[in-house]
ROVONU-988816 format. One record per atom (N, C-alpha, C): y, x, z; residue in three letters. Coordinates in steps of 0.02 Angstrom, whole numbers, padded with zeros to 5 digits, always signed. Atoms other than C-alpha are relative to their C-alpha. Layout:
# residues N
YXZALA
...
This chain:
# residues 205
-00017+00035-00061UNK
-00424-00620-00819UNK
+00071+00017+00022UNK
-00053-00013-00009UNK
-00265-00645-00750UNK
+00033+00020+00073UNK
-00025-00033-00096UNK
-00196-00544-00582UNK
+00061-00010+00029UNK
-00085-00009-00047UNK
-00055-00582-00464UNK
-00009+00037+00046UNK
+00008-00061-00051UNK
-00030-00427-00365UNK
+00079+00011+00048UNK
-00069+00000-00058UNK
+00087-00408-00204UNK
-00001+00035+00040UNK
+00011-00055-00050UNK
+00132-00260-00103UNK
+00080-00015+00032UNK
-00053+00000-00054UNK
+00255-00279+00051UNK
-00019+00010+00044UNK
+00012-00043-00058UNK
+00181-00163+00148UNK
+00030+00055+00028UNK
-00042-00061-00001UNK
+00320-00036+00143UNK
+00078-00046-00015UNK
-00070+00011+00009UNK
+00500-00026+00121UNK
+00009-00048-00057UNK
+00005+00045+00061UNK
+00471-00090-00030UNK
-00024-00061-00024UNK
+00036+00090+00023UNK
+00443-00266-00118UNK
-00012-00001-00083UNK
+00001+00000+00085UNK
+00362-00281-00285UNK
-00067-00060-00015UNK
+00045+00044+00026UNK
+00240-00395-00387UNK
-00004+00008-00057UNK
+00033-00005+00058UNK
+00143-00388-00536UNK
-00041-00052-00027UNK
+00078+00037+00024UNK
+00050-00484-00662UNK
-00034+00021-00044UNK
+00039-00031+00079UNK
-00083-00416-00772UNK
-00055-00039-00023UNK
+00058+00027+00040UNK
-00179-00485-00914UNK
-00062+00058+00013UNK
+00067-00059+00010UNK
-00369-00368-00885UNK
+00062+00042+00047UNK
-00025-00062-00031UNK
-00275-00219-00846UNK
+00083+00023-00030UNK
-00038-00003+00033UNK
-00120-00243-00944UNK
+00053-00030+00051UNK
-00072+00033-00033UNK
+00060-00271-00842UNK
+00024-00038-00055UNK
-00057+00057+00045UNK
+00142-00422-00922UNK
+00065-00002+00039UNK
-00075+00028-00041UNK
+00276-00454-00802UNK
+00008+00036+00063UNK
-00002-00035-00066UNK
+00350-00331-00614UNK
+00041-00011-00008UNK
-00071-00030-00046UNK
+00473-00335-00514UNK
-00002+00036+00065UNK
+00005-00059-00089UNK
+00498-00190-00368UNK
+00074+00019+00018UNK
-00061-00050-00033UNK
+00645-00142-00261UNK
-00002+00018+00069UNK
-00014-00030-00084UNK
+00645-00052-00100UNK
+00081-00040+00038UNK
-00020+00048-00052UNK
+00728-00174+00027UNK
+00016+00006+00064UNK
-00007-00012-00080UNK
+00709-00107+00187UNK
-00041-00087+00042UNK
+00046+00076-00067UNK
+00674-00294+00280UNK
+00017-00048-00059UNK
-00039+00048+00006UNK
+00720-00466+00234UNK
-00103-00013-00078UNK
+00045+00002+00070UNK
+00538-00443+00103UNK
-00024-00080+00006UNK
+00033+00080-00007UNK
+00479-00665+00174UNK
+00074-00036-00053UNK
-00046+00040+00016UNK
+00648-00700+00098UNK
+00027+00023-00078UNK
-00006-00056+00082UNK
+00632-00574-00081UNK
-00059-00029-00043UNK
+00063+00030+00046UNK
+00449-00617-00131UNK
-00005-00054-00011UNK
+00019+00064+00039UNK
+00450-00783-00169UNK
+00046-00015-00064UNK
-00032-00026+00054UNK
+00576-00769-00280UNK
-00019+00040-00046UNK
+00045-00023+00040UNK
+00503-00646-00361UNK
-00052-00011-00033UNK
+00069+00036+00027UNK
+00340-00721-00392UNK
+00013-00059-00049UNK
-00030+00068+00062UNK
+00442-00894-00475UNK
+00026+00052-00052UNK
-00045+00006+00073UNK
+00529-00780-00596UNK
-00075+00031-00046UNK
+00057+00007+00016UNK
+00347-00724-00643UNK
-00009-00040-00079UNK
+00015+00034+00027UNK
+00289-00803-00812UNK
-00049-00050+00021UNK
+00051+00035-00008UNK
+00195-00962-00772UNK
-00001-00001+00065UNK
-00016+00003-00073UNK
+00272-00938-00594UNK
-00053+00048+00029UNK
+00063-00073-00053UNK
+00135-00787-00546UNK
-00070-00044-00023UNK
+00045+00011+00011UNK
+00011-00909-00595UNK
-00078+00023-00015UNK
+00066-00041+00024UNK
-00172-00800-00584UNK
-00075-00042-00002UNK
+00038+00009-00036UNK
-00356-00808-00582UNK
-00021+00028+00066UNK
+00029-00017-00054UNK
-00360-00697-00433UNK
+00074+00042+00025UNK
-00035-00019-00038UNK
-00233-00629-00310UNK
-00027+00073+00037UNK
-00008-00042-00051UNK
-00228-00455-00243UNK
+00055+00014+00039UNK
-00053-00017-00047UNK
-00127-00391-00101UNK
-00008+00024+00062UNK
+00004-00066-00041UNK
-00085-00227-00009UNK
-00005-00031+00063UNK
+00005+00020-00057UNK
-00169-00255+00167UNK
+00026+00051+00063UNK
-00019-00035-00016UNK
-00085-00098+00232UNK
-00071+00067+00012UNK
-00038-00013-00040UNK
-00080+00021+00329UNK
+00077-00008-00036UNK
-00039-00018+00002UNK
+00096+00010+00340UNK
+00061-00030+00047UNK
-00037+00053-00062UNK
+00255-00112+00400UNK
-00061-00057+00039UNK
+00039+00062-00005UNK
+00180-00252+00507UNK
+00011-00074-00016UNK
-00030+00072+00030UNK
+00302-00388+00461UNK
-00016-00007-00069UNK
-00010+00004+00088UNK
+00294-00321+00278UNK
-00088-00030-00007UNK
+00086+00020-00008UNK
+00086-00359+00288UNK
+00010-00044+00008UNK
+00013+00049-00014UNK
+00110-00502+00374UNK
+00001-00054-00058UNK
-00019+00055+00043UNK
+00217-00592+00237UNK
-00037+00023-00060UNK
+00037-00013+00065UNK
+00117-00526+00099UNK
-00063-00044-00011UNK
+00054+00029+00010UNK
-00044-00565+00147UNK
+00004-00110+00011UNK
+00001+00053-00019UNK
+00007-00741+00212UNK
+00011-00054-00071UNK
-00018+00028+00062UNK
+00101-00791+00044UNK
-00063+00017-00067UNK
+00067-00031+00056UNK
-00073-00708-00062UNK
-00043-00060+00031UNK
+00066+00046-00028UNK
-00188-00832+00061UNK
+00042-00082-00022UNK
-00048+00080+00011UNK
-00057-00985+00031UNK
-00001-00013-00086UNK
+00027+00016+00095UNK
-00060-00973-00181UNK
-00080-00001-00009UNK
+00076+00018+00065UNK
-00250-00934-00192UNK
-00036-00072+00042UNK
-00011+00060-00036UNK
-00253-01076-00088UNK
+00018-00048-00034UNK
-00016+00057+00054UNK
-00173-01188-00205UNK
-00027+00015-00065UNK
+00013-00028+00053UNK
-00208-01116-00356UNK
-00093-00016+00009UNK
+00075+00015+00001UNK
-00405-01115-00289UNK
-00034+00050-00035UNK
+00022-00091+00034UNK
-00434-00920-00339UNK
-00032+00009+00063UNK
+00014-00054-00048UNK
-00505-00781-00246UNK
+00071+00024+00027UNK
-00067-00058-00021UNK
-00381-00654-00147UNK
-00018+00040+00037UNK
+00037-00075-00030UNK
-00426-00469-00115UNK
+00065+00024+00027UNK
-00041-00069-00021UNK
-00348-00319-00021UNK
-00018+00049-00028UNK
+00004-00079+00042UNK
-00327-00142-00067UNK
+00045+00021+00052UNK
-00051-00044-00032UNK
-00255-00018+00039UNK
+00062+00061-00027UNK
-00089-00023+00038UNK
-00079+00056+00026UNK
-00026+00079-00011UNK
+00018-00072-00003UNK
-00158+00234+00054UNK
-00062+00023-00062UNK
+00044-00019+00050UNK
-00284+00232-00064UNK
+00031-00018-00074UNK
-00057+00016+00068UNK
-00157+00165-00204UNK
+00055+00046-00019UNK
-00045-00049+00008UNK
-00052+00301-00168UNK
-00044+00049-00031UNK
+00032-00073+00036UNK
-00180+00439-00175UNK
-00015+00001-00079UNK
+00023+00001+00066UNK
-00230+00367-00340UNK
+00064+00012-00030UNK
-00065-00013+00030UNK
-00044+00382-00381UNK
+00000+00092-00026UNK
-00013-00092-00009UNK
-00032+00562-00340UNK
-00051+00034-00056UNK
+00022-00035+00058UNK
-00195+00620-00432UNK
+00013-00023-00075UNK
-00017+00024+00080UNK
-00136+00503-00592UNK
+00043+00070-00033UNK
-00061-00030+00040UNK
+00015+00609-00595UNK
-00003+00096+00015UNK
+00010-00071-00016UNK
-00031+00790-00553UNK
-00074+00046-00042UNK
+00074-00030+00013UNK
-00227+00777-00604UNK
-00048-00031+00048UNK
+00036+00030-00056UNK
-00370+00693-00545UNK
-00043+00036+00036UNK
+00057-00054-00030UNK
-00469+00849-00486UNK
+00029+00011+00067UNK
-00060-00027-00057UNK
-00334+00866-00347UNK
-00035-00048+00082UNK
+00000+00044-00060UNK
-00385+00821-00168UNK
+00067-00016+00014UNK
-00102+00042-00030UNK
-00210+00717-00075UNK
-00044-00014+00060UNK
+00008+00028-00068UNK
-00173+00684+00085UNK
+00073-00046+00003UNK
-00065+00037+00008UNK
-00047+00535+00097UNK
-00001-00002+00062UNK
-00022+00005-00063UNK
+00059+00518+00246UNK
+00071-00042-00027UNK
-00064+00038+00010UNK
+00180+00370+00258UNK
+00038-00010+00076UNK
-00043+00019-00041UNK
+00311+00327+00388UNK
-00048-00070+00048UNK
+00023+00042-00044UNK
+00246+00233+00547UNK
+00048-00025+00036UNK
-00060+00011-00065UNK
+00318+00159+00705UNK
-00002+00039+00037UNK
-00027-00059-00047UNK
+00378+00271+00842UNK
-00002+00073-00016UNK
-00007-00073+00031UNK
+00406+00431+00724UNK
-00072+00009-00016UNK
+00046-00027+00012UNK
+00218+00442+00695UNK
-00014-00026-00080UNK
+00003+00047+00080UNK
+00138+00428+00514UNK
-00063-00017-00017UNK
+00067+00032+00021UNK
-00009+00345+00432UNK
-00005+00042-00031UNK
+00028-00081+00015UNK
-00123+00487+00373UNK
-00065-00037-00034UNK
+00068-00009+00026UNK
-00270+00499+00271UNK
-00021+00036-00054UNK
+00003-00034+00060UNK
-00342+00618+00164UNK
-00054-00017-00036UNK
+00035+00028+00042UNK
-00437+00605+00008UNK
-00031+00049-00039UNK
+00010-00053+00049UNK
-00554+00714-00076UNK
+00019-00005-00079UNK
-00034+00017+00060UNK
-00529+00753-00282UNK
-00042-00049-00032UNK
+00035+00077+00021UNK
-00641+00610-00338UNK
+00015-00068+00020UNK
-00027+00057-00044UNK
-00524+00483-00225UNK
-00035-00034+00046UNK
+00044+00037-00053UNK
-00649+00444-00094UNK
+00026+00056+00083UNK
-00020-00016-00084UNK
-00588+00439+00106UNK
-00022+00041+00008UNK
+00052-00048-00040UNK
-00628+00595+00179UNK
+00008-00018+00084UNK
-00001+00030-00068UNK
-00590+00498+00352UNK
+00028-00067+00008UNK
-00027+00069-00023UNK
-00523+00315+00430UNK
+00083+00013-00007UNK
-00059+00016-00005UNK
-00336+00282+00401UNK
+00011+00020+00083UNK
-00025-00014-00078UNK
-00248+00367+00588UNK
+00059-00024-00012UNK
-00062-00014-00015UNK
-00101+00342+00651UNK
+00025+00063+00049UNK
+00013-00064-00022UNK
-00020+00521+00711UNK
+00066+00022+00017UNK
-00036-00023-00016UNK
+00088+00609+00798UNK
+00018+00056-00055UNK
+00005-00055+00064UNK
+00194+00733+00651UNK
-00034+00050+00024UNK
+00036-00075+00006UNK
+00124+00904+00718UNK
-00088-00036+00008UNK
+00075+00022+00014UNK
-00048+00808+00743UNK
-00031+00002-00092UNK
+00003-00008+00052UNK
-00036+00760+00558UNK
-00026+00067-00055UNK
-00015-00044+00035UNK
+00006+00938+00507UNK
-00078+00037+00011UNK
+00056-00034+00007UNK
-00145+01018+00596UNK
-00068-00029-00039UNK
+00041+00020+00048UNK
-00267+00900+00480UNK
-00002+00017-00073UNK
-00028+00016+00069UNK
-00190+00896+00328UNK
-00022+00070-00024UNK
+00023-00049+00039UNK
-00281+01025+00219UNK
+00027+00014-00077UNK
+00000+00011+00054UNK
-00233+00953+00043UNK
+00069+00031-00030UNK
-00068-00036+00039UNK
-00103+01049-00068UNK
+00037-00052-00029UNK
-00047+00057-00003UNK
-00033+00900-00118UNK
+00007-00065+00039UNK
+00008+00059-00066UNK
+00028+00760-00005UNK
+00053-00034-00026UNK
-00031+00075+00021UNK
+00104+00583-00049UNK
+00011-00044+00058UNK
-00012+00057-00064UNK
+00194+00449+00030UNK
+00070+00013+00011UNK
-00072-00004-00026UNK
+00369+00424+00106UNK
-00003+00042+00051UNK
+00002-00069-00064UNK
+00334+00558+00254UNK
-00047+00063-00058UNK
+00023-00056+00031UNK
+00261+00675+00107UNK
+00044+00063+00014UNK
-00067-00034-00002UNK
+00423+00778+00106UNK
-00012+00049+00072UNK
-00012-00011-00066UNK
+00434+00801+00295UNK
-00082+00030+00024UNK
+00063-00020-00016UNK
+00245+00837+00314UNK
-00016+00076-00035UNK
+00003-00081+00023UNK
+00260+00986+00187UNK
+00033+00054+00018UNK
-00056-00045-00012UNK
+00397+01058+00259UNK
-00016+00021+00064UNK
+00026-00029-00070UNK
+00303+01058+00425UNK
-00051+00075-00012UNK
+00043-00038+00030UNK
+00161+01130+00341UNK
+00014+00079-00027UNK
-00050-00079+00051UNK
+00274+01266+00236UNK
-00049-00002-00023UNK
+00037-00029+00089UNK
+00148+01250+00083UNK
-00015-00065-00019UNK
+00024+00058+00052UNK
+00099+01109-00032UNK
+00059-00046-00058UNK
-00072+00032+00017UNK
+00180+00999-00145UNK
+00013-00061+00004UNK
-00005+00070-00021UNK
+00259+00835-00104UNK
+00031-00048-00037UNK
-00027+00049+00043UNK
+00271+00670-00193UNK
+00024-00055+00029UNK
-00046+00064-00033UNK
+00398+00544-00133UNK
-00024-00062-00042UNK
+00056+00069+00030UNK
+00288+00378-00168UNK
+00016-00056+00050UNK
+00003+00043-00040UNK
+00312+00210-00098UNK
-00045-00043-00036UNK
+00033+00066+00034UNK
+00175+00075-00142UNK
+00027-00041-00050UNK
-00022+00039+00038UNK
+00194-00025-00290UNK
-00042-00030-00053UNK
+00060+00039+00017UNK
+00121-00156-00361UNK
-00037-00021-00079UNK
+00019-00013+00071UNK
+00123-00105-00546UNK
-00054+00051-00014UNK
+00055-00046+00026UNK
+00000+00036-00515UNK
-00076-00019+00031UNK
+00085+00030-00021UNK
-00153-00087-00456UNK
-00040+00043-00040UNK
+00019-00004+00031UNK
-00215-00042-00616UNK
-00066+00089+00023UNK
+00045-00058-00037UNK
-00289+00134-00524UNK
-00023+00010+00042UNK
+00065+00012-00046UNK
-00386+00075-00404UNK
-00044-00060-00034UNK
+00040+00039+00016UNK
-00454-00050-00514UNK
-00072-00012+00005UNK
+00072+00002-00009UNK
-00620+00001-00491UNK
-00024+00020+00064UNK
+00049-00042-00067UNK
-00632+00033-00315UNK
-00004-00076+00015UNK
+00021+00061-00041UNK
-00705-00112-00220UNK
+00045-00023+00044UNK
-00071+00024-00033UNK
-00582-00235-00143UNK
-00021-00017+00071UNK
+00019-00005-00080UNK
-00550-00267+00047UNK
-00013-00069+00013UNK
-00002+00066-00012UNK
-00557-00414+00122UNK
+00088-00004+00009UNK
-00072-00003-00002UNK
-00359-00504+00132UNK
+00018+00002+00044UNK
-00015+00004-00072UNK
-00351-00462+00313UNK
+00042+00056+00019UNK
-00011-00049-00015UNK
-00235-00347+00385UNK
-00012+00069+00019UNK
+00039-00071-00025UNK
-00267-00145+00417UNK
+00066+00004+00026UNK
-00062-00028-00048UNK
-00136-00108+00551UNK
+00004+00067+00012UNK
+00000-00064+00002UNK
-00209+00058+00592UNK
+00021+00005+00097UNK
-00024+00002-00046UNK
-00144+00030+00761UNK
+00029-00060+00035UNK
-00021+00073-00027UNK
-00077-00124+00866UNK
+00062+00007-00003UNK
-00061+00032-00001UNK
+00055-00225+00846UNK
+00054+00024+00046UNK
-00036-00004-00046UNK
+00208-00173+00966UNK
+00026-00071+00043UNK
-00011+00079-00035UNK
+00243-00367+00995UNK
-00069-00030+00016UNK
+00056+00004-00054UNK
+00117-00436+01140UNK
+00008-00075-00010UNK
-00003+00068-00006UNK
+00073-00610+01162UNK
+00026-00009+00090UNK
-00042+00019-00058UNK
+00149-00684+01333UNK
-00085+00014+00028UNK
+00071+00007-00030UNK
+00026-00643+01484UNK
-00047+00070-00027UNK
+00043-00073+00017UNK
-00020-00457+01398UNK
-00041-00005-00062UNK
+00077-00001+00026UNK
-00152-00525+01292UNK
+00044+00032-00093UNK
């Protein structure tokens, strides 16, 4: 089966296509913003233009614009195309990152960069299953949870150094390593914010 996979839930913008479990074709570059006006592009230079039977794509936690345009452009192809289209979370793609590359016996605790200095948190025992709900956290909040000797994510760094012990892997989502969560059960393609939006609708609501 054939996968079009899209993560612009982070700094970063990337896309994948895999035959089964096989990358045929990525492109990733950390971007900072501008990701509604990177990914489509990306996806045409694609073989077969991204063409899949099924669409995944990172539902966060993470940016909210970067979510937005992800999931919107994942619901708009399997939409034409006339596929399915799953989520996967950015935090559980990481942790699987971390134990790929260290060991999978390893509990992680990923912590990525939020809005207003706080970070998206969650730790993971060594078998990769949540040991709690995705937070959003104040850093010394973070620090007093965080148990795991190793910790992932773009606030990894800054979280160990609070900590003074563990070791930290500078990780941003990307959409070539689907392939290690392949077997966890997919989300629905709806956003995980983790927290509300900072932009209000007129009238509060």
């Amino acid at each position: 089966m054939r996968r079009l996979v899209i993560d612009t839930a982070s700094r970063a913008c990337s896309v994948a296509l895999f035959e089964g479990l096989e990358c045929v074709a990525a492109f990733h570059e950390v971007i900072g913003r501008g990701h509604a006006e990177r990914l489509v592009p990306m996806i045409a230079q694609l073989p077969d233009r991204g063409l899949s039977d099924c669409i995944s794509v990172n539902v966060g936690p993470g940016s909210f614009t970067g979510i937005r345009v992800g999931i919107s452009a994942a619901k708009a192809l399997a939409l034409a195309w006339n596929v399915p289209c799953e989520g996967y979370s950015s935090l559980a793609l990481l942790a699987a990152f971390a134990r790929d590359k260290v060991g999978a016996d390893n509990p992680v605790d990923v912590a990525i960069e939020g809005g207003h200095g706080e970070y998206y948190f969650q730790p993971f025992d060594a078998h990769g299953n949540a040991l709690q709900s995705a937070q959003s956290l104040e850093p010394e909040a973070a620090v007093q949870i965080s148990k795991a000797d190793i910790v992932v994510g773009d606030a990894a760094d800054a979280l160990a150094d609070m900590k003074r012990h563990g070791t930290a892997i500078d990780a941003l989502p990307d959409a070539r390593r689907w392939p290690l969560i392949a077997g966890v059960a997919p989300l629905a393609a709806t956003a995980a914010y983790v927290r509300p939006p900072d932009a209000k609708l007129p009238g509060g609501r």
